[in-house]
N, C-alpha and C positions, 0 to 999 in steps of 0.2 A: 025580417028573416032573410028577406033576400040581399041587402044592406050587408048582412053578419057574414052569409055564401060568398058573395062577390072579395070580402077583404079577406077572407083565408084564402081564396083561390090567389090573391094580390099576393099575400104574405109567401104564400109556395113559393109563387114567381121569383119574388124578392128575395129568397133564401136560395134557391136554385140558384138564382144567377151569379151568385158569390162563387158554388161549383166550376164555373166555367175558367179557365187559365189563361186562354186564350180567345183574344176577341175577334180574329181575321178567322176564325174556324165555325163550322156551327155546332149551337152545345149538340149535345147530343144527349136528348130527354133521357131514350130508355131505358141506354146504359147508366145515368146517373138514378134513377127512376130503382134501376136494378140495384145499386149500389146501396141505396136510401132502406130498401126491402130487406136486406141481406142484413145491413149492419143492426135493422131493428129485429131481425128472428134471430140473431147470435145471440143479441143481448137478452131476448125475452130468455131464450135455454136455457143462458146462464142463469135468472134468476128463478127461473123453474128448478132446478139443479138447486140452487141455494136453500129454496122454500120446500125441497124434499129432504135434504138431508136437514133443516131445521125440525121436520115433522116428525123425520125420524127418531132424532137424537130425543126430541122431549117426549113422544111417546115411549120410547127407552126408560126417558126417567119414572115416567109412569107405570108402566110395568111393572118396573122393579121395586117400586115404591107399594102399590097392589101386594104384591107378592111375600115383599116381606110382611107386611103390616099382615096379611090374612094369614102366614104363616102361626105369627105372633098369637094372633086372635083366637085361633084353631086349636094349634096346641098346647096354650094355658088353661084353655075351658072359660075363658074371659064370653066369648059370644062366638059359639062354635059357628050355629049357621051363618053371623056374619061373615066371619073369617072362612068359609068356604066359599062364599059366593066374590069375594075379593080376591080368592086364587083363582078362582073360575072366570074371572074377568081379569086378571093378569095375564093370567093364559092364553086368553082370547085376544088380548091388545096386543098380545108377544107375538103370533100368530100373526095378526092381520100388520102388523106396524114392519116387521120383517121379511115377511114374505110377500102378503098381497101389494100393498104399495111399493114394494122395489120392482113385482112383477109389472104392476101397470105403470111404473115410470117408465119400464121400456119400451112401449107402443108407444 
């Protein structure tokens, strides 16, 4: 374990030091440090951003899929309470897929 410690702290080093431009100057950790931090929270957003509106769109297709289908169900007499309980959970995913997670995307 300590072995495994010691050669990612080497590997940093050894990746760091490619950062540096110039050898007469000294690197300068924190800002690159800061640079390293930055570039991985931009990236992470982005993919946060990507895996919301993925959740979106397919609970979209769900919904409406729901919705028709319990339409169908309901008002042929084919299997009434089914077909209520699938508007009533269309409903609900319309609700929550629209509203509640675009709200708490934004915190």
């Amino acid at each position: 374990m300590y072995a495994l410690g010691l050669a990612t702290i080497g590997m940093a080093v050894y990746w760091l030091s490619f950062l540096v431009l110039d050898a007469s100057t000294p690197p300068d950790i924190p800002g690159t440090i800061n640079q390293i931090a930055q570039g991985v929270t931009s990236t992470a957003q982005v993919l946060l951003q990507a895996i919301d509106s993925t959740v979106i769109g397919l609970t979209r297709l769900a919904f409406v899929t729901l919705l028709i289908l319990g339409l169908f169900l309901y008002f042929t007499h084919l299997h009434r309470r089914l077909g209520r309980d699938l508007i009533f959970g269309g409903v609900a995913l319309a609700l929550i897929s629209q509203f509640l997670i675009p709200a708490l995307a934004r915190f």
